[in-house]
Structures are given as C-alpha cells and as structure tokens.
C-alpha positions in Angstrom: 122.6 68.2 6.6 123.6 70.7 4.0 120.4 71.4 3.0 119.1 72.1 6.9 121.9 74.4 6.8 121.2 76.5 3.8 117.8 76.1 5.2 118.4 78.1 8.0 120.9 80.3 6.8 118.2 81.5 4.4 116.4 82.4 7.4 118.5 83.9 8.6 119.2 86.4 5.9 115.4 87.4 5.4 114.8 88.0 9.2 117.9 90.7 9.4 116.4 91.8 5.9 113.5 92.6 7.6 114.6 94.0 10.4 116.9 96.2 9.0 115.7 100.1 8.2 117.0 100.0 4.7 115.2 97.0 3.5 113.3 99.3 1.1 116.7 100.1 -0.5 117.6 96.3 -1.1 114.0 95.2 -1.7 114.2 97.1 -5.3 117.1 94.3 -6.7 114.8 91.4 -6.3 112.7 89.8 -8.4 109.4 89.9 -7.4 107.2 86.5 -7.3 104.7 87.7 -4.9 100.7 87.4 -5.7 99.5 90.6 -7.8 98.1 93.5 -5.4 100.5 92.3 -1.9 103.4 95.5 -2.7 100.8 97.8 -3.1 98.7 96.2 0.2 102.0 96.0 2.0 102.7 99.6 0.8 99.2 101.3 2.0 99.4 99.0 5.1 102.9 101.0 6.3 101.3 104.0 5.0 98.8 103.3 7.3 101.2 102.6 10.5 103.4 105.8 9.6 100.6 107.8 9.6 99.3 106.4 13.5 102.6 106.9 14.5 102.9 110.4 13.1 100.0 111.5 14.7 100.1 109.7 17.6 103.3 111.9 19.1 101.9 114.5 21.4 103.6 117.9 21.1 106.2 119.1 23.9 105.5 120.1 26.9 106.0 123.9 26.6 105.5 127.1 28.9 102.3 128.0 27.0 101.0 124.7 27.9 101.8 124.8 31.1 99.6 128.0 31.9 97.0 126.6 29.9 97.0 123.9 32.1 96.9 126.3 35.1 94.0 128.0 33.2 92.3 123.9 33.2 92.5 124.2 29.5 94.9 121.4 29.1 96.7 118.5 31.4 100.3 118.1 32.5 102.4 115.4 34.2 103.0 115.4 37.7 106.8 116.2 37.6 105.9 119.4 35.2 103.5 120.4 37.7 106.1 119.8 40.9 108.9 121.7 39.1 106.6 124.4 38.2 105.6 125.1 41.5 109.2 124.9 42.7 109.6 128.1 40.5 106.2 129.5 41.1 104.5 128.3 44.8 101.3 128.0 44.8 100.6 126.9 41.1 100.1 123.8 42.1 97.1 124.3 44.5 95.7 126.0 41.0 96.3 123.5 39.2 94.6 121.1 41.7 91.6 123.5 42.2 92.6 123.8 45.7 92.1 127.4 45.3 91.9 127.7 49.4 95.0 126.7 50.3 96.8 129.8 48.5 96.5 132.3 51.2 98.3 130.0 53.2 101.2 129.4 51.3 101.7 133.0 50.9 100.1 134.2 54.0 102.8 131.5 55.6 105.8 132.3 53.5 105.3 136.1 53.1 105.2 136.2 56.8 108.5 134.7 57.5 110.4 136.7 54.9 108.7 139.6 56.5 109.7 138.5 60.1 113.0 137.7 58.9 113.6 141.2 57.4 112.1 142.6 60.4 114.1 140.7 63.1 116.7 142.4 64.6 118.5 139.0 66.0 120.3 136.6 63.9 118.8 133.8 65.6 115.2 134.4 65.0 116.5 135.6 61.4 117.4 131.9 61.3 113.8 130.8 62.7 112.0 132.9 60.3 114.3 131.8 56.6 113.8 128.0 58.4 109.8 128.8 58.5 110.0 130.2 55.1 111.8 127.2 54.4 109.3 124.4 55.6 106.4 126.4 54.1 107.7 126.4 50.3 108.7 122.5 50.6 105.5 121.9 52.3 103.4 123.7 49.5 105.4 121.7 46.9 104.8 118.5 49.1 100.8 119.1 48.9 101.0 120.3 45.3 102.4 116.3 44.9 99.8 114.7 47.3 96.9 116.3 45.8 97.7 115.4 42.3 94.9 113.2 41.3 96.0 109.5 39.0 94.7 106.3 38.9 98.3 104.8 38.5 99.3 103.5 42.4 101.7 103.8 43.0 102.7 106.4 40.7 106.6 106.7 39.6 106.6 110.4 39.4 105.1 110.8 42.1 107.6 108.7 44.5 110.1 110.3 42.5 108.9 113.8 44.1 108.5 112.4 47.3 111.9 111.2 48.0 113.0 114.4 46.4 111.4 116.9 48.8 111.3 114.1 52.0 114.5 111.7 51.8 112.6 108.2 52.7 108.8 109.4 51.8 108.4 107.8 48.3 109.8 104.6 49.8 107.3 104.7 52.7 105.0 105.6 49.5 106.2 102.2 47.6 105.8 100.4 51.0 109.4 99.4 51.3 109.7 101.0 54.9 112.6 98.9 56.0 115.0 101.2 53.1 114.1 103.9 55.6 116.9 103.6 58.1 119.8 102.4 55.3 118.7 105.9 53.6 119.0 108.0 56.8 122.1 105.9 58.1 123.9 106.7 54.6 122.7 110.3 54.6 123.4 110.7 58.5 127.2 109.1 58.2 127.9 111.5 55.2 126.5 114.6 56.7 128.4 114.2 59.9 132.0 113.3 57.9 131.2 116.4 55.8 130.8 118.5 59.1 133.6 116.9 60.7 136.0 117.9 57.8 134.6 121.3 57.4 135.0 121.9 61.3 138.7 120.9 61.0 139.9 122.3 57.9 138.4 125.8 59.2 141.0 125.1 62.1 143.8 124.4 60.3 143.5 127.3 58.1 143.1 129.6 60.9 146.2 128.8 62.2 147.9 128.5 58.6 146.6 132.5 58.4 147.8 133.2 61.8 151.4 131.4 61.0 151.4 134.0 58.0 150.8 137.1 60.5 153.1 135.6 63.0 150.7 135.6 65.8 150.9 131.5 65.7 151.6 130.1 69.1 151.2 126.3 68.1 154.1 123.5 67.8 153.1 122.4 63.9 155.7 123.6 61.1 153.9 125.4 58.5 154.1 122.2 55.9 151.8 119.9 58.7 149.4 123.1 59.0 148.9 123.7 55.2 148.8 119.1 54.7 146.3 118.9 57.4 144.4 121.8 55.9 144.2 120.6 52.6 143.9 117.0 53.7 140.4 117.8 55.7 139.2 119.8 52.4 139.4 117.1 50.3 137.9 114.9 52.7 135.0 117.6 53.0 135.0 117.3 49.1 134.3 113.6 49.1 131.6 113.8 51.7 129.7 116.3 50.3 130.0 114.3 46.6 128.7 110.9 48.9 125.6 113.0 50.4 125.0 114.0 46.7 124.8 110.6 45.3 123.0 109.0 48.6 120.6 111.7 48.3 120.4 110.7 44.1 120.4 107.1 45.4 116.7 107.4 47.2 114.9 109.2 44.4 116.0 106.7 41.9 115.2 103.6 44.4 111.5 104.9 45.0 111.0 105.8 41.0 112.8 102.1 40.2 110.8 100.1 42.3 107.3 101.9 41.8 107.9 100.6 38.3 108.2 97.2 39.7 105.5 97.2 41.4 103.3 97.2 38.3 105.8 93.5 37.0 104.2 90.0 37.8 107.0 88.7 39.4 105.1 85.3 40.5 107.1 82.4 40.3 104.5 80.7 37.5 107.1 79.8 35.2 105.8 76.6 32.4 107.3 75.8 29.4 105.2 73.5 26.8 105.7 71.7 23.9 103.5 70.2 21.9 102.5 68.3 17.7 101.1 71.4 15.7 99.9 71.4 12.2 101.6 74.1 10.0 99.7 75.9 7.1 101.6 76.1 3.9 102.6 79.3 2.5 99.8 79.4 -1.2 99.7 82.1 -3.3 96.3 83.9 -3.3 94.1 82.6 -5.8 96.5 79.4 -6.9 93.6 76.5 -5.7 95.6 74.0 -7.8 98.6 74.3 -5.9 96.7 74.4 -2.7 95.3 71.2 -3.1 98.6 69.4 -4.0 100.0 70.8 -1.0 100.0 68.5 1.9 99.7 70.3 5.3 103.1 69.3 7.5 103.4 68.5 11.3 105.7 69.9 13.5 106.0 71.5 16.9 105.3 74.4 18.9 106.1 75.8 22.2 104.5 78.0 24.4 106.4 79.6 27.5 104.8 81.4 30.3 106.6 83.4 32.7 
C-alpha cells in the first residue's frame, strides 16, 4: 500500500512539473538519465512549436487595415465591418461590392437631413430625423446581411442583428419563441421608464411653482420634493433595466449561435476494457527490452 502510494504521489509531482511554466528552471537540478540526443530533440521540437505559434498570431486589426480592406486588398471580421459602417455609412456596401446600393443610402439619408433642415414644422422635423434614422440602421442592417461566410449561423453576425433589431438574431438562431419574452422585458421597462419620467416632470413643476408662490395644490413642499425625487430614481432604475434587457438579447443570440455548432446528442458510453501497455526502453538498450515483460492493464474510452 505504501508503495501504491509513493507510486502515485510520484505522479503526481512530474505531471504539475510538467505543467508548470518554470519547469525549465527546475529541470537544470536533475540528473539526467535520458537516452543521448532526447534534450536536444525535445529542445528543437519546442523550438519548433514556439516558432508556429509565433508566426501563427495575425497582427491587429488596425485603421490601415481596415481601408485596405475597403480597397479588397485585405479581409476583416464582420463586427469590424458593422462598426465601421456605424461611423462611416455606406462602407459596408464597399466592402461587399455592392457598389449600387450607395446612392441610396446617401440619396435616402441626405434627403431627410435636407428635409429636416428645410421643414418649417416640428413635426415633420420629427418625420424627416426618424427617416434619417431608419435609413442609417437599415444601411448597417444590409452591410450585416450581405456579409458573405460559410459559418451558419454565424456569432457575429447574430450578435449585430440583435444589436440593430432587438429579436432578429434570435429569429436568425431559430429560437423564435425568445421573441415575445424579449419584447415583453423591453416593453414593461420602456413603459415604467415613461411612466416615471411623466410623473417626476409633474412633481417638479409644482416643486418650481411652490418656490414662485404660484402653487395652488394641497401637498406641503417635503411630499412635492419626496414624490419628485422618488419617481427619478424609479426613472433611474428603468432606464438601467432597458439597458441590461437590451444587453440581455445580443448576448442570448451570440451565446446560443455558439451552441448551435455543440453536439448535444444524448450518446453518452463509457467503456472499459484489458489493454496491453508498452514498457518505457531506452532507445537503443535491445537487452533490456527483451527482459522486459509487456504488462496488462486497463483502459477506458468515454464518449459524450
């Protein structure tokens, strides 16, 4: 028993060795009783696996690669091509080669600005910036569609969609029943947030109008100013619920895009079964490996 114990403990010890990042610092105190030639193999083979990881890292993602990749010189991700035509409109459709579309984002969002300046009313100056409005989402929106990938569905690319359309990238992950609980969430908190901004506007009305002494009411001045500050804090909290509800839905369509790609089958075997074990020889000792007898033991395979 002590034996199977030092056994593992040995283990043990030369697993968290080897898994630890200064094992090269340690590895110089011990005597070394490997076969000539395995250090320096051992030593080219990480040379080998630093160097694949060293050139393997692409660099960032920077401006001048971003207009290179307008210019089809280079490629970009599908949320550096979303948030760049939330700065720029249009760059999107160029990036897409979608050249066409561009004098109708312009020609479409120009025109409402234009209308809007123009407009003499404050109600069709709401029309027009609401037109202006639609037409830079809905350029961003077709910017995202267009993007061509071979990946369905695509993280990124739900991720955008519940961005610009609450509900979209879950219609886009097929999960259409998350609709309503989406819009019910955003719906209560919009309405609580309009509600409290409605009544703290009244009570601090007639907390200014107590202080010019044209206040006709029946409230003392301490119910006016609790009320008041009561329904902005209220307003407070629902605008922070509409925030997270609204953060909520992009990170439930990027979430379970990823899981759609998981095999979630409910294949789930565990065998075990007599397996012959090689013995550890030293390269080149034949003597030793013909002494050796080869053990049995066991080995399990699970599957999920």
């Amino acid at each position: 028993m002590q034996r199977i114990y030092l056994i593992i403990t040995a283990i043990a010890i030369s697993v968290l060795m080897a898994a630890s990042p200064c094992y090269g610092q340690f590895n110089t105190g011990f005597i070394n009783t490997s076969p000539p030639g395995a250090n320096t193999a051992d030593q080219q083979n990480n040379n080998q696996e630093e160097e694949v990881v060293t050139y393997s890292n692409k660099p960032a993602f920077t401006v001048k690669r971003y207009f290179k990749a307008l210019m089809h010189k280079d490629t970009m991700k599908i949320g550096h091509m979303g948030v760049g035509s939330m700065v720029l409109p249009g760059t999107a459709q160029i990036y897409n080669r979608q050249y066409w579309k561009l004098p109708i984002v312009y020609g479409t969002i120009g025109g409402c600005i234009g209308g809007a300046v123009a407009s003499k009313g404050k109600d069709s100056q709401k029309y027009f910036i609401a037109g202006a409005i639609a037409a830079y989402w809905g350029s961003v929106l077709d910017g995202v569609i267009s993007f061509k990938s071979k990946q369905k569905p695509l993280p990124a690319r739900a991720s955008m969609f519940s961005a610009i359309v609450p509900g979209l990238g879950q219609a886009y992950n097929g999960d259409y029943w998350k609709i309503p609980i989406f819009y019910t969430g955003l719906g209560a908190c919009v309405y609580a947030w309009s509600f409290n901004q409605t009544q703290y506007d009244r009570y601090r009305d007639m907390f200014v109008d107590l202080n010019e002494g044209t206040y006709k009411g029946e409230l003392s001045a301490e119910n006016i100013k609790w009320y008041r500050d009561q329904h902005r804090r209220m307003r407070d909290y629902s605008i922070i619920a509409t925030i997270l509800v609204y953060a909520l839905n992009i990170i439930d369509a990027n979430v379970f895009a990823h899981f759609s790609t998981f095999d979630i089958s409910d294949d789930i075997s565990l065998n075990v079964e007599p397996s012959l074990i090689n013995p550890v020889v030293p390269m080149g000792n034949s003597l030793a490996s013909n002494r050796m007898q080869q053990p049995f033991g066991f080995q399990m395979n699970l599957k999920f």
